[in-house]
N, CA, C and O atoms as a Tripos MOL2 file, in Angstrom:
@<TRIPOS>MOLECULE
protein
  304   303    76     0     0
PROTEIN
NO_CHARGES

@<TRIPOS>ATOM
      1 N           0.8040   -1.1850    0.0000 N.3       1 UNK1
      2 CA          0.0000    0.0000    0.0000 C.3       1 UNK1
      3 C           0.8540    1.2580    0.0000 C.2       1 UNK1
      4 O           0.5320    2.3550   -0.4570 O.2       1 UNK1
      5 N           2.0760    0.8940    0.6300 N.am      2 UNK2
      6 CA          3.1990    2.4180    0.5970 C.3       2 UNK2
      7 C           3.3930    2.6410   -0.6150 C.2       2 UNK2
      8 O           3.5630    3.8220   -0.9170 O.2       2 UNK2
      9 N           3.4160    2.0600   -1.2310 N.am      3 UNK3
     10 CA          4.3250    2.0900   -2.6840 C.3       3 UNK3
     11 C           3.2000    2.6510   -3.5400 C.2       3 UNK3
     12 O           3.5220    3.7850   -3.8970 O.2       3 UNK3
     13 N           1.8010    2.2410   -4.0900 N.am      4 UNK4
     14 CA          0.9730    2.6150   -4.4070 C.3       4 UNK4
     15 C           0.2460    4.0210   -3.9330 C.2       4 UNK4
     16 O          -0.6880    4.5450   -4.5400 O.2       4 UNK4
     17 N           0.7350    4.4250   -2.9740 N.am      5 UNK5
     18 CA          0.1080    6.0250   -2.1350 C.3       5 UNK5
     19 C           1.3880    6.6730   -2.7720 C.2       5 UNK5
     20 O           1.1910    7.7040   -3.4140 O.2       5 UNK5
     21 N           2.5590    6.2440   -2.6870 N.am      6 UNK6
     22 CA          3.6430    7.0630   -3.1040 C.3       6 UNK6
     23 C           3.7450    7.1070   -4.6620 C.2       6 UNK6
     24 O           3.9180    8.2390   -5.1140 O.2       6 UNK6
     25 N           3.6720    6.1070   -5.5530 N.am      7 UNK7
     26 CA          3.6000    6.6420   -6.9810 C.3       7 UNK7
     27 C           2.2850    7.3170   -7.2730 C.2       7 UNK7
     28 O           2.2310    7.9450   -8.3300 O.2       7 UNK7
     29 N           1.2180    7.2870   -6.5030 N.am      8 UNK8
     30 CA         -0.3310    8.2390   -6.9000 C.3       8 UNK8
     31 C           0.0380    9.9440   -6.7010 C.2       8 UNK8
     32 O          -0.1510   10.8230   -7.5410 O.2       8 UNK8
     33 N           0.6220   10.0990   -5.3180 N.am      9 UNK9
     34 CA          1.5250   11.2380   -5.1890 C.3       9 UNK9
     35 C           2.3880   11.7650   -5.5460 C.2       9 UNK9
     36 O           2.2700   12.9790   -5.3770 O.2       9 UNK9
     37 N           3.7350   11.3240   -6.2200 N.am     10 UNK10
     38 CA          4.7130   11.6090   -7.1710 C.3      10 UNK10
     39 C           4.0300   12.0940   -8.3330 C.2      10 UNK10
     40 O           4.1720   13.2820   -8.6230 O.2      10 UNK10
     41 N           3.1650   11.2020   -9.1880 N.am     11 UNK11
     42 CA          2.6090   11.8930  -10.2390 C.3      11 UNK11
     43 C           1.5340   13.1320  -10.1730 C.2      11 UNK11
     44 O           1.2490   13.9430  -11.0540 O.2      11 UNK11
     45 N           1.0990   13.0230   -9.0090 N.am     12 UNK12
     46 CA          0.4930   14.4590   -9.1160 C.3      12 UNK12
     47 C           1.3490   15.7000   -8.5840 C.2      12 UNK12
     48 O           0.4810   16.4920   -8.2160 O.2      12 UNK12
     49 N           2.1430   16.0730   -8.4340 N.am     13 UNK13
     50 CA          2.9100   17.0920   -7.6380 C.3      13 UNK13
     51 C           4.1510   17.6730   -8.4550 C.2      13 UNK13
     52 O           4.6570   17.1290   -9.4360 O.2      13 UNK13
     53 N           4.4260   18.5000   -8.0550 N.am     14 UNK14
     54 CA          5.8820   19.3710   -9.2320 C.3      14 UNK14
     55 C           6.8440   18.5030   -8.6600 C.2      14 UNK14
     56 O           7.5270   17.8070   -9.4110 O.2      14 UNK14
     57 N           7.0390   18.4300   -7.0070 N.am     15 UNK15
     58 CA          8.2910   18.0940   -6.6050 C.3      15 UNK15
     59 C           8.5410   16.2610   -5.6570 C.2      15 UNK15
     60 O           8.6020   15.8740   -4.4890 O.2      15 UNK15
     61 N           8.6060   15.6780   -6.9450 N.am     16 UNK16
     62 CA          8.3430   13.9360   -6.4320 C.3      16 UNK16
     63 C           9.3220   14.0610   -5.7940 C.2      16 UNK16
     64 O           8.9330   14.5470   -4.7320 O.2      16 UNK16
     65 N          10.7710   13.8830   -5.7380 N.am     17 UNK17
     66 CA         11.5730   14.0690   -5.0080 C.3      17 UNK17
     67 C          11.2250   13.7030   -3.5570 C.2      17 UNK17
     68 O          11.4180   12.7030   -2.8660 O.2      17 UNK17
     69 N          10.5870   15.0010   -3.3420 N.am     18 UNK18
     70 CA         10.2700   15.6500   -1.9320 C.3      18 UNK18
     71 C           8.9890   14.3900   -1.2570 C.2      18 UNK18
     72 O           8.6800   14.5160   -0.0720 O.2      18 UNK18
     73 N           8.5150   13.5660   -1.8560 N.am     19 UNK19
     74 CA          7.0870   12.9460   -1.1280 C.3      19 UNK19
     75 C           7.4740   11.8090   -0.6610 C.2      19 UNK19
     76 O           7.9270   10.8680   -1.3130 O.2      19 UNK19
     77 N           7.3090   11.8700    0.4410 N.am     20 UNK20
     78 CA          7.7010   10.4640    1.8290 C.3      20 UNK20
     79 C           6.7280    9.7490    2.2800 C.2      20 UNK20
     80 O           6.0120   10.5000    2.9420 O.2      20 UNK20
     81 N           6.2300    8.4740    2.2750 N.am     21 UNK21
     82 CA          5.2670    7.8120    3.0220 C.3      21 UNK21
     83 C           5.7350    7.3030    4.0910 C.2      21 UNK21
     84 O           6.6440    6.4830    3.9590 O.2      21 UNK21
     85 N           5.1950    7.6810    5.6210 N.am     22 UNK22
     86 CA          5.8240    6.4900    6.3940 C.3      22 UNK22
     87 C           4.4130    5.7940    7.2020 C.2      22 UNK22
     88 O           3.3440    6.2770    7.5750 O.2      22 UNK22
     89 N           4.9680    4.5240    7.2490 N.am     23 UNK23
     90 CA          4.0690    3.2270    8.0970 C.3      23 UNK23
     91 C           4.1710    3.7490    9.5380 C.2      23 UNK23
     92 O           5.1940    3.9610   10.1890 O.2      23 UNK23
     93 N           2.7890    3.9210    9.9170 N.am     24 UNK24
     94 CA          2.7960    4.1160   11.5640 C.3      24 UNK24
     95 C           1.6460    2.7910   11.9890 C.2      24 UNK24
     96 O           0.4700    2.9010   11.6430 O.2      24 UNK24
     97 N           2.0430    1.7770   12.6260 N.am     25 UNK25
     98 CA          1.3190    0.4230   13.1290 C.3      25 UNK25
     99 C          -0.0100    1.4190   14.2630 C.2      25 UNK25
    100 O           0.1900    2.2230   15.1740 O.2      25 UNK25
    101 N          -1.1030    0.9730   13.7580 N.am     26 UNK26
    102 CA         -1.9600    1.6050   14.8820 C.3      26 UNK26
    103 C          -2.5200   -0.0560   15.8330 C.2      26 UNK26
    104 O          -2.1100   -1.2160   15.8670 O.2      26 UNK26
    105 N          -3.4780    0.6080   16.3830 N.am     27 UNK27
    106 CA         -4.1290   -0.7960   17.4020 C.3      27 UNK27
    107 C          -5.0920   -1.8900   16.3730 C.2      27 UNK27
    108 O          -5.2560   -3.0970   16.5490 O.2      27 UNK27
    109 N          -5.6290   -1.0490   15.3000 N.am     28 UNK28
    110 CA         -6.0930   -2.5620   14.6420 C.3      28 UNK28
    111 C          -5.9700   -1.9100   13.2310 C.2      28 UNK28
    112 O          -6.7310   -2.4700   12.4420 O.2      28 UNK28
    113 N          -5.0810   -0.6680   12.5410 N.am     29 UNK29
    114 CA         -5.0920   -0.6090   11.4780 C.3      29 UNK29
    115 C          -4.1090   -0.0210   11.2360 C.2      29 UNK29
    116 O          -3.5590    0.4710   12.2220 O.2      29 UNK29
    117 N          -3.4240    0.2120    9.8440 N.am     30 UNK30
    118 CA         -2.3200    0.7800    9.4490 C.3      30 UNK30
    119 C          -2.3530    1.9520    8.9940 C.2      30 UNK30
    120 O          -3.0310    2.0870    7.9750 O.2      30 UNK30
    121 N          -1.6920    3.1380    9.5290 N.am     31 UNK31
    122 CA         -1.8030    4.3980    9.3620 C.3      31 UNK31
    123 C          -0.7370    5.0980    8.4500 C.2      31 UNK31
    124 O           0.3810    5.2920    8.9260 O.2      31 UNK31
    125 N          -1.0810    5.5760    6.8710 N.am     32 UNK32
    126 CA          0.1650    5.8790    5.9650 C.3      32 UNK32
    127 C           0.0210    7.5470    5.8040 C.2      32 UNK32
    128 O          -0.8940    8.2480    5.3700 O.2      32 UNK32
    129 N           1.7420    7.9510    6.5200 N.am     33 UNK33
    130 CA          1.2000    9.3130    6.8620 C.3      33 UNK33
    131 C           2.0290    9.9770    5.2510 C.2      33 UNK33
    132 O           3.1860    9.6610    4.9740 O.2      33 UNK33
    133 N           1.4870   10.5700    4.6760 N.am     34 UNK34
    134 CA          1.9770   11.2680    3.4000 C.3      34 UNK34
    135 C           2.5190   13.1490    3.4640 C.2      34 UNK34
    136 O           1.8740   14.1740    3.6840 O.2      34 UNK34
    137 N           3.6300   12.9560    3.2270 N.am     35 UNK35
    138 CA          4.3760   14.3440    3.0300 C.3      35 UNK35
    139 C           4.6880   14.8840    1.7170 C.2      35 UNK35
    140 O           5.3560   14.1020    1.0410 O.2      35 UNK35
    141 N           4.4450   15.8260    1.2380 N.am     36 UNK36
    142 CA          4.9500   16.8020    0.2560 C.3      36 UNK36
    143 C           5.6490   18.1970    0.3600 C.2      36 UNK36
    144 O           5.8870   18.8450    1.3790 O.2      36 UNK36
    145 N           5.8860   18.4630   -0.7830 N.am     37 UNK37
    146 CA          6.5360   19.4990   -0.2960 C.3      37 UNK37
    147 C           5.3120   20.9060    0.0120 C.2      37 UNK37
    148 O           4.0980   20.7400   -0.1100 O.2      37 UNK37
    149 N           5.7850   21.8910    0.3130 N.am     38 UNK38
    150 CA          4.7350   22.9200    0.7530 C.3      38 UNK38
    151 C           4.1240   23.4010   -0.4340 C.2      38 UNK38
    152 O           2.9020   23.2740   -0.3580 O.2      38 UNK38
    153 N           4.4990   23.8980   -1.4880 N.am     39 UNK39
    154 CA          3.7350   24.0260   -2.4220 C.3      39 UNK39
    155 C           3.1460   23.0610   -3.0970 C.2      39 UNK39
    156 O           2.5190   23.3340   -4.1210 O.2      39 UNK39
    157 N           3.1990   22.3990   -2.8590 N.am     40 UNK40
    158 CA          2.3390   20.7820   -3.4270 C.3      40 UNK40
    159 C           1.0820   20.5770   -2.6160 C.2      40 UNK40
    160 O           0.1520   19.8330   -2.9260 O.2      40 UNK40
    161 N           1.1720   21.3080   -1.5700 N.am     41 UNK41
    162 CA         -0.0580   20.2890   -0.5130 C.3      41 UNK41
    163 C          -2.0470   20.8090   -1.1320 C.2      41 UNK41
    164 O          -3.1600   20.3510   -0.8740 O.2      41 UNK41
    165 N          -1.6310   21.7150   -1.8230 N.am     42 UNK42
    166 CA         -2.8740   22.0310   -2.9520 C.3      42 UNK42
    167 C          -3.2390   21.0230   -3.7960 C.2      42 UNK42
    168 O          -4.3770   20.5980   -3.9960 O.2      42 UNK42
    169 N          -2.0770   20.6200   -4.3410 N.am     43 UNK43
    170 CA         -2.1000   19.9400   -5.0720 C.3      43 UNK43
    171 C          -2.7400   18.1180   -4.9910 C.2      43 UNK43
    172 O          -3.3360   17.3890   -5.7840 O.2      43 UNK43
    173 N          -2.2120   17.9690   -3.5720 N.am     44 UNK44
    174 CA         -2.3710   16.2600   -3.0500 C.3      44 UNK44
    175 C          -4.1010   16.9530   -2.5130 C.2      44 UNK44
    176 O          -5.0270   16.2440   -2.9050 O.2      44 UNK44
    177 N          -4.4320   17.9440   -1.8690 N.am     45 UNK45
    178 CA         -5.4860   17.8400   -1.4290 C.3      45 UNK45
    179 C          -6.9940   18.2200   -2.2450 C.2      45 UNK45
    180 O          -8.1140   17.7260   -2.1200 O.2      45 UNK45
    181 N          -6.5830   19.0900   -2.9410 N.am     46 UNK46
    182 CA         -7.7380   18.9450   -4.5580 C.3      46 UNK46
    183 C          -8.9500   20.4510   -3.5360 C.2      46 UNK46
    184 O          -9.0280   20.6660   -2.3260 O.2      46 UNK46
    185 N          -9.5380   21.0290   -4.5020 N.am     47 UNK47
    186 CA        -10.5810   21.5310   -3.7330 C.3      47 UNK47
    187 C         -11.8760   21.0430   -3.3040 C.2      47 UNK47
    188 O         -12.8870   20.5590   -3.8130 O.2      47 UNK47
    189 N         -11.3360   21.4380   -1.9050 N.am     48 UNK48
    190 CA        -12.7650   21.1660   -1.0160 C.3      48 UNK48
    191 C         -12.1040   19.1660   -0.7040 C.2      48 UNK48
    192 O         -12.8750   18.2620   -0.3790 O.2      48 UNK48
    193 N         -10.7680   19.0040   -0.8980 N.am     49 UNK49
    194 CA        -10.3790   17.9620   -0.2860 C.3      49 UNK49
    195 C         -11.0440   16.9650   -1.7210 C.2      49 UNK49
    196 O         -11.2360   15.7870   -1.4210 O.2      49 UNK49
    197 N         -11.2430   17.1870   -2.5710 N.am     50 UNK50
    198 CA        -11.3600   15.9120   -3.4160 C.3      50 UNK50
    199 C         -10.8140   15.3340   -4.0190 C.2      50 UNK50
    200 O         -11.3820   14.6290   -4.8530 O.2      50 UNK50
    201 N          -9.4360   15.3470   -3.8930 N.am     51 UNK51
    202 CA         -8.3630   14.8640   -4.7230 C.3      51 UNK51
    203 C          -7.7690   14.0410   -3.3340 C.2      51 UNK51
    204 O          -7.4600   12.8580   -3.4760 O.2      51 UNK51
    205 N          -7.6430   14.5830   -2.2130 N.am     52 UNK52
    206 CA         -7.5450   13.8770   -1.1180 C.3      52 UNK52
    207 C          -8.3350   12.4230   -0.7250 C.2      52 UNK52
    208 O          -7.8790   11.3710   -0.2770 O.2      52 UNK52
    209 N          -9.5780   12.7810   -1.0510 N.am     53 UNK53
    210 CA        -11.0380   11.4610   -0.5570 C.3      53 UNK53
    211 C         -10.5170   10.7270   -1.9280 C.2      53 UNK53
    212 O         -10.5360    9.5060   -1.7760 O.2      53 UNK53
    213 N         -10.2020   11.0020   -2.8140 N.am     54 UNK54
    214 CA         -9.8160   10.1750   -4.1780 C.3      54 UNK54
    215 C          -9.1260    9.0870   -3.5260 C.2      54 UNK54
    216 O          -9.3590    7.8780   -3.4970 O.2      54 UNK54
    217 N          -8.2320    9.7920   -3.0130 N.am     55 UNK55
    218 CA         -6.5150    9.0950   -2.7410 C.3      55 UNK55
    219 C          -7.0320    7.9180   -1.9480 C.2      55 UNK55
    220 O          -6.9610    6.6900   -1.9960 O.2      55 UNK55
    221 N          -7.7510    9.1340   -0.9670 N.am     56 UNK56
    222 CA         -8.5760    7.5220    0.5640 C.3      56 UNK56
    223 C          -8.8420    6.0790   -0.2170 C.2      56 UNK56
    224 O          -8.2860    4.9910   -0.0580 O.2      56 UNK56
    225 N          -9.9380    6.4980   -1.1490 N.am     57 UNK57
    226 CA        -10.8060    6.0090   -2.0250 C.3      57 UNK57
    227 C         -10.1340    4.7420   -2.3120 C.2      57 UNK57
    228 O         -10.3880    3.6570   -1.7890 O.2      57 UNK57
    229 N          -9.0400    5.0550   -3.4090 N.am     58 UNK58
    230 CA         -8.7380    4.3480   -4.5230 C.3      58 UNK58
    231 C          -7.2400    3.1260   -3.0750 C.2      58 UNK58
    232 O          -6.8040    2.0380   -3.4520 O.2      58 UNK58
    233 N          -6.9290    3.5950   -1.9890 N.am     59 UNK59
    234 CA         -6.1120    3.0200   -1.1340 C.3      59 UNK59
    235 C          -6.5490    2.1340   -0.3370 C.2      59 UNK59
    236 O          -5.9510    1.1170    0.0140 O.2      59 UNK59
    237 N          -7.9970    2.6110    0.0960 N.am     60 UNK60
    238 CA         -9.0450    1.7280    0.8810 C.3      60 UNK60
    239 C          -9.2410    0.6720    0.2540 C.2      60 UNK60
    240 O          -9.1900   -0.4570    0.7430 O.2      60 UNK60
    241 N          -9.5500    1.0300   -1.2030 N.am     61 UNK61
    242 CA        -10.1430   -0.4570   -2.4710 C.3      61 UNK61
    243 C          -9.0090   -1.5840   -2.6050 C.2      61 UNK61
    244 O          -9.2860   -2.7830   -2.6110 O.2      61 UNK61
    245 N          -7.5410   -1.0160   -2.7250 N.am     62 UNK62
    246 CA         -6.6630   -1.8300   -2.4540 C.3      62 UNK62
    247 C          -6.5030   -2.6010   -1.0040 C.2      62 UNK62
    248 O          -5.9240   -3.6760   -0.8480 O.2      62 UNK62
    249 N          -6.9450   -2.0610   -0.2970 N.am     63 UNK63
    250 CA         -6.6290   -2.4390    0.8940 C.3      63 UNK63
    251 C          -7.4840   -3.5940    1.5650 C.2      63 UNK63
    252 O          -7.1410   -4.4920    2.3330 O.2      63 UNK63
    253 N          -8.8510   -3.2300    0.9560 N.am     64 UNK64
    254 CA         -9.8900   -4.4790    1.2780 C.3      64 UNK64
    255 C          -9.4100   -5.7610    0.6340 C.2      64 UNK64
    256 O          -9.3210   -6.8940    1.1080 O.2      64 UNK64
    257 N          -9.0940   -5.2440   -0.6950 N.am     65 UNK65
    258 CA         -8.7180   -6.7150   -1.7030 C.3      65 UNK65
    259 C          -7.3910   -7.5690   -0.3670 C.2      65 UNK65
    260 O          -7.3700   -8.7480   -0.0160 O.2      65 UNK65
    261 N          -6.7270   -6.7540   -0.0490 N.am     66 UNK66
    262 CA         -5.8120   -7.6280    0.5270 C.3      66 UNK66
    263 C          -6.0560   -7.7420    2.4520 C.2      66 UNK66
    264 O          -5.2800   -8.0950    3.3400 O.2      66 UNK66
    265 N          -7.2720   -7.3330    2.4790 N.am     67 UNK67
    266 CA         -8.1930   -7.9330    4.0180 C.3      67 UNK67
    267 C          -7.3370   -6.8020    5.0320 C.2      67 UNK67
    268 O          -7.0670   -7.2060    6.1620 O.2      67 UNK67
    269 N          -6.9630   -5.5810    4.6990 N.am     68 UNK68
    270 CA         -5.8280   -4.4840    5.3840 C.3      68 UNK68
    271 C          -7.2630   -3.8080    6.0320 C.2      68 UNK68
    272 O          -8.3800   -4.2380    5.7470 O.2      68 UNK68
    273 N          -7.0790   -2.9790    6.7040 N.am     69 UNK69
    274 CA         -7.7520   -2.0480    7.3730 C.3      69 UNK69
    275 C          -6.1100   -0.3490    7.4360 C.2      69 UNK69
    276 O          -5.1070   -0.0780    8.0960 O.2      69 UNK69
    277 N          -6.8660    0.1960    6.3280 N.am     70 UNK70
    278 CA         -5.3850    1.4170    6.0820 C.3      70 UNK70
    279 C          -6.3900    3.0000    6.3470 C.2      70 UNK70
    280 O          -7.4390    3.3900    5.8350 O.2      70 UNK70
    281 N          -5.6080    3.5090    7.2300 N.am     71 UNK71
    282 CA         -5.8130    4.8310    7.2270 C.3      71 UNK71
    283 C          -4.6170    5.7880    6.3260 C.2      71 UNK71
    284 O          -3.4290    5.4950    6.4610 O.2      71 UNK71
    285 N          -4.9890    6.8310    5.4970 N.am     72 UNK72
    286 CA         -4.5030    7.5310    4.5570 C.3      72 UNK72
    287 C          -4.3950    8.8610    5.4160 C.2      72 UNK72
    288 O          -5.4830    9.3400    5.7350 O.2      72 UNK72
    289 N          -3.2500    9.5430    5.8450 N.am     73 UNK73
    290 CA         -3.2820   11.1940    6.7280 C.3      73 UNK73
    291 C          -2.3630   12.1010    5.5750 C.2      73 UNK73
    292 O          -1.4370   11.6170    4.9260 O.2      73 UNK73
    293 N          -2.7610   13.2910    5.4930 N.am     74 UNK74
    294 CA         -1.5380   14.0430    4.5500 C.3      74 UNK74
    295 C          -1.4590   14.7410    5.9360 C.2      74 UNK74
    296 O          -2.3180   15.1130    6.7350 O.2      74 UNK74
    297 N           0.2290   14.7840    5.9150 N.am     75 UNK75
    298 CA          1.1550   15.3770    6.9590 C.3      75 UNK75
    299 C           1.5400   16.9550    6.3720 C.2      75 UNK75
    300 O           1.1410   17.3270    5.2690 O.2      75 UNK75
    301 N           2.3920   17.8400    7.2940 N.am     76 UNK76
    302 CA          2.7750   18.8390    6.8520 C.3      76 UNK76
    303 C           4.5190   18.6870    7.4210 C.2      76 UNK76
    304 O           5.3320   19.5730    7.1600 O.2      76 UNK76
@<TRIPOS>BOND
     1     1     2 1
     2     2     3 1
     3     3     4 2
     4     3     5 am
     5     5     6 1
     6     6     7 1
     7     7     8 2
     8     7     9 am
     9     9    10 1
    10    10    11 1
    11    11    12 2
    12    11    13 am
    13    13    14 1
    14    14    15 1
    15    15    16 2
    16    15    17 am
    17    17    18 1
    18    18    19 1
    19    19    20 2
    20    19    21 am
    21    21    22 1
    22    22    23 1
    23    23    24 2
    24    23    25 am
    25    25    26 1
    26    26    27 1
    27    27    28 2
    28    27    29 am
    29    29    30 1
    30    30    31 1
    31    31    32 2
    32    31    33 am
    33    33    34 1
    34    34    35 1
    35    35    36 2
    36    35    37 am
    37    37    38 1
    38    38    39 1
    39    39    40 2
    40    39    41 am
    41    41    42 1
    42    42    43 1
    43    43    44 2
    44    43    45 am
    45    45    46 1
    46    46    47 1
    47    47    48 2
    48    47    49 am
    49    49    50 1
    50    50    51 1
    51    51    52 2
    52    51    53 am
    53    53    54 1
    54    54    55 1
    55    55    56 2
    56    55    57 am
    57    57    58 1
    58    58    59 1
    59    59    60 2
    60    59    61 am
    61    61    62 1
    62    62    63 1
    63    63    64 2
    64    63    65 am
    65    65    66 1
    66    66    67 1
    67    67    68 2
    68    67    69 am
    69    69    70 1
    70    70    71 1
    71    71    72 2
    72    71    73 am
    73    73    74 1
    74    74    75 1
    75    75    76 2
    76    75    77 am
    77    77    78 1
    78    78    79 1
    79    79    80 2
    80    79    81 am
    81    81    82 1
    82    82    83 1
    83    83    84 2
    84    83    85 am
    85    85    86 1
    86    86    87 1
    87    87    88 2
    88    87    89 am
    89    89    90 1
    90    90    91 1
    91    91    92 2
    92    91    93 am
    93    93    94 1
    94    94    95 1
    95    95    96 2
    96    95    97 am
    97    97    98 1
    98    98    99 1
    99    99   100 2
   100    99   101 am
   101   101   102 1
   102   102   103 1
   103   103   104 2
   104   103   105 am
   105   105   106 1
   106   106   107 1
   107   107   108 2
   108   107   109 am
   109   109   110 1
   110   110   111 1
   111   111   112 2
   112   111   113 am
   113   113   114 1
   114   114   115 1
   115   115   116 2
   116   115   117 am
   117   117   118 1
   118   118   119 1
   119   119   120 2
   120   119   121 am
   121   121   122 1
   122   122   123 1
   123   123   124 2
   124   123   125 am
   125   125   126 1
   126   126   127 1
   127   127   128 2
   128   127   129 am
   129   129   130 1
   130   130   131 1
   131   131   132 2
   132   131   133 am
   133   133   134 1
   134   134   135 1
   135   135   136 2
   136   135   137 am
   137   137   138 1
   138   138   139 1
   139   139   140 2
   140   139   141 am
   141   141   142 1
   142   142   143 1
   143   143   144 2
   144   143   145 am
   145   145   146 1
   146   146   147 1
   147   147   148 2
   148   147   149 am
   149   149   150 1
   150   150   151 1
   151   151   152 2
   152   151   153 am
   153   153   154 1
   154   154   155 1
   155   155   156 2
   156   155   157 am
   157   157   158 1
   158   158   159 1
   159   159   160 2
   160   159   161 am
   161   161   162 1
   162   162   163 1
   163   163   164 2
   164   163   165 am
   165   165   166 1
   166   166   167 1
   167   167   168 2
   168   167   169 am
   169   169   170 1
   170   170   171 1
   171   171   172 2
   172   171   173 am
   173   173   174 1
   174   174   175 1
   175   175   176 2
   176   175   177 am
   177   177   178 1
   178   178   179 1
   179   179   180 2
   180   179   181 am
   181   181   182 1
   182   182   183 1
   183   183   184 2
   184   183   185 am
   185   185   186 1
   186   186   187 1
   187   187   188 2
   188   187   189 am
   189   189   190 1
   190   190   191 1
   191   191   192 2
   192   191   193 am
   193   193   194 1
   194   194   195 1
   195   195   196 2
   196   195   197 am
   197   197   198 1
   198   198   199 1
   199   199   200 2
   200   199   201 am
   201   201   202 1
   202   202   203 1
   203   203   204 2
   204   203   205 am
   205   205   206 1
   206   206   207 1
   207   207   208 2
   208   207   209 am
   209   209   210 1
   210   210   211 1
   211   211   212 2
   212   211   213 am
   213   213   214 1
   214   214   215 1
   215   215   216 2
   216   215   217 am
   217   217   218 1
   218   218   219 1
   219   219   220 2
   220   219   221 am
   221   221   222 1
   222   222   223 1
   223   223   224 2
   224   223   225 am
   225   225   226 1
   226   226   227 1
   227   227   228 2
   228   227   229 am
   229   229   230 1
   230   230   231 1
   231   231   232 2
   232   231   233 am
   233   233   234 1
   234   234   235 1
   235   235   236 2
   236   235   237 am
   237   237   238 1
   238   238   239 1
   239   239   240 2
   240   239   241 am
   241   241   242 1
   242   242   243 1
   243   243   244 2
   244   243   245 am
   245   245   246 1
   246   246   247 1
   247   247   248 2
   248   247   249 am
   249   249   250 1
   250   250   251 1
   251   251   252 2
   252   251   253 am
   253   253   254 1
   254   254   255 1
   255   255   256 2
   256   255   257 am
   257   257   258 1
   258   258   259 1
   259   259   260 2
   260   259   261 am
   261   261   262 1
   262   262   263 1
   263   263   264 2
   264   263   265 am
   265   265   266 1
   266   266   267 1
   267   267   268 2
   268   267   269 am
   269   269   270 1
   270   270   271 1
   271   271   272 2
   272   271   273 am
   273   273   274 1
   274   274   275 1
   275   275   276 2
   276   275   277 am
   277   277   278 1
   278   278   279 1
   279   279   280 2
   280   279   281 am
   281   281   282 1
   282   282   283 1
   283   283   284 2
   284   283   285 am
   285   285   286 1
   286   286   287 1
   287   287   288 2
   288   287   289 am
   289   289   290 1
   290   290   291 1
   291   291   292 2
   292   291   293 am
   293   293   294 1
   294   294   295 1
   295   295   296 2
   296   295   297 am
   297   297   298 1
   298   298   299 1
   299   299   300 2
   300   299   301 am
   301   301   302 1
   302   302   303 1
   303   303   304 2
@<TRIPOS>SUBSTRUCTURE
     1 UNK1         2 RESIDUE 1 A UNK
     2 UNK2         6 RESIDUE 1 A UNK
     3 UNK3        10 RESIDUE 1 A UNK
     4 UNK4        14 RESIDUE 1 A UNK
     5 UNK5        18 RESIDUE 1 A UNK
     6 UNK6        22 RESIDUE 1 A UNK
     7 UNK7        26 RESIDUE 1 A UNK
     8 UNK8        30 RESIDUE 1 A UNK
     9 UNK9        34 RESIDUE 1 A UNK
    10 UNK10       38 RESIDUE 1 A UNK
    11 UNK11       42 RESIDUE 1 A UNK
    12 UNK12       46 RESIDUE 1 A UNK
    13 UNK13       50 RESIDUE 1 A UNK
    14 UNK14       54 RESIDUE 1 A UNK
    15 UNK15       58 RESIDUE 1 A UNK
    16 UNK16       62 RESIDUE 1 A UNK
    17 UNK17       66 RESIDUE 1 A UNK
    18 UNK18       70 RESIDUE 1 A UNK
    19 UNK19       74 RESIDUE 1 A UNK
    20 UNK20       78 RESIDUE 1 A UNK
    21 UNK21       82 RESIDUE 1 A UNK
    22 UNK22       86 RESIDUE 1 A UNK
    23 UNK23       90 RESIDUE 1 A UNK
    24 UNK24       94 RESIDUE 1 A UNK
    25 UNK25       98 RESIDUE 1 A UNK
    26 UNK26      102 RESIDUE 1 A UNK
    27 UNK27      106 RESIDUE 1 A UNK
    28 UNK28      110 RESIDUE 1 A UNK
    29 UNK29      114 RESIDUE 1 A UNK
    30 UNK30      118 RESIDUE 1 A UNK
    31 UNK31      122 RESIDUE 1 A UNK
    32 UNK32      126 RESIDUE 1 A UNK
    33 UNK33      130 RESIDUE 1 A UNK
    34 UNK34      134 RESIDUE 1 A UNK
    35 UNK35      138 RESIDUE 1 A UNK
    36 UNK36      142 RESIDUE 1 A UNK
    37 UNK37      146 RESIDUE 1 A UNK
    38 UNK38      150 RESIDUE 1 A UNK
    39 UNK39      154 RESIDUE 1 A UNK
    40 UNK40      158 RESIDUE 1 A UNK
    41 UNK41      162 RESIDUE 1 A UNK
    42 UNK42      166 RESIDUE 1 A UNK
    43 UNK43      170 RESIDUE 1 A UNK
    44 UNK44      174 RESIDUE 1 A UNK
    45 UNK45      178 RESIDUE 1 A UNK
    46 UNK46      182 RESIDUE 1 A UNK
    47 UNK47      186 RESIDUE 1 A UNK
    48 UNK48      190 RESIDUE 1 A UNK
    49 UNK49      194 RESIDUE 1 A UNK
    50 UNK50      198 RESIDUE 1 A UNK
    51 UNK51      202 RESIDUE 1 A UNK
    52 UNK52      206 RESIDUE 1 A UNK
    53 UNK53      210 RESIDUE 1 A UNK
    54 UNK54      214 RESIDUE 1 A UNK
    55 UNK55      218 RESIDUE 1 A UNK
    56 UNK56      222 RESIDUE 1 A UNK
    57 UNK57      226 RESIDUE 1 A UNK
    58 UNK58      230 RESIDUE 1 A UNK
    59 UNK59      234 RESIDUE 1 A UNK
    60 UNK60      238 RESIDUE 1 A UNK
    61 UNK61      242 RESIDUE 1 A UNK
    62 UNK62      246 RESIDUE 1 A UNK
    63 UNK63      250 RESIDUE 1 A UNK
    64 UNK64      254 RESIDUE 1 A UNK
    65 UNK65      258 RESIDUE 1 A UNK
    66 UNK66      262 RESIDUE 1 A UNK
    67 UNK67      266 RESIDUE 1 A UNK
    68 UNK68      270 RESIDUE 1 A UNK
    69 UNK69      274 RESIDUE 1 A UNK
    70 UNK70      278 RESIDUE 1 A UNK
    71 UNK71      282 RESIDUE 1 A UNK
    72 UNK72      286 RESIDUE 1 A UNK
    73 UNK73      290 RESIDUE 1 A UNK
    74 UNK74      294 RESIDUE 1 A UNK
    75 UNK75      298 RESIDUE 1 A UNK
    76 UNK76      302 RESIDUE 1 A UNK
């Protein structure tokens, strides 16, 4: 699921470089916290957050297929 949140993010943003996923283990689910750079965070979050609920969206669908329970956070 890291790998898939991180190439969805690289391609949308000026500065791939800059975008870090890290795994934080929660109590019954996996929490993938996503960083960009500062002028990018428009960009990962879409207006009114819909480029964001996309991201949830399309990470959650992967995540059921493989029986995961994943939370998606954009960090600053």
């Amino acid at each position: 699921m890291k790998e898939l949140l991180e190439v969805i993010a690289k391609n949308l943003v000026d500065h791939p470089d800059q975008v870090t996923v890290t795994e934080v283990q929660g109590e019954r689910s996996l929490v993938l916290e996503l960083k960009v750079a500062a002028d990018d965070m428009g960009k990962v979050i879409g207006k009114q957050g819909r480029i964001a609920k996309a991201i949830r969206t399309v990470v959650k669908a992967a995540a059921i297929h493989e029986d995961k329970h994943i939370v998606v956070e954009i960090v600053q």
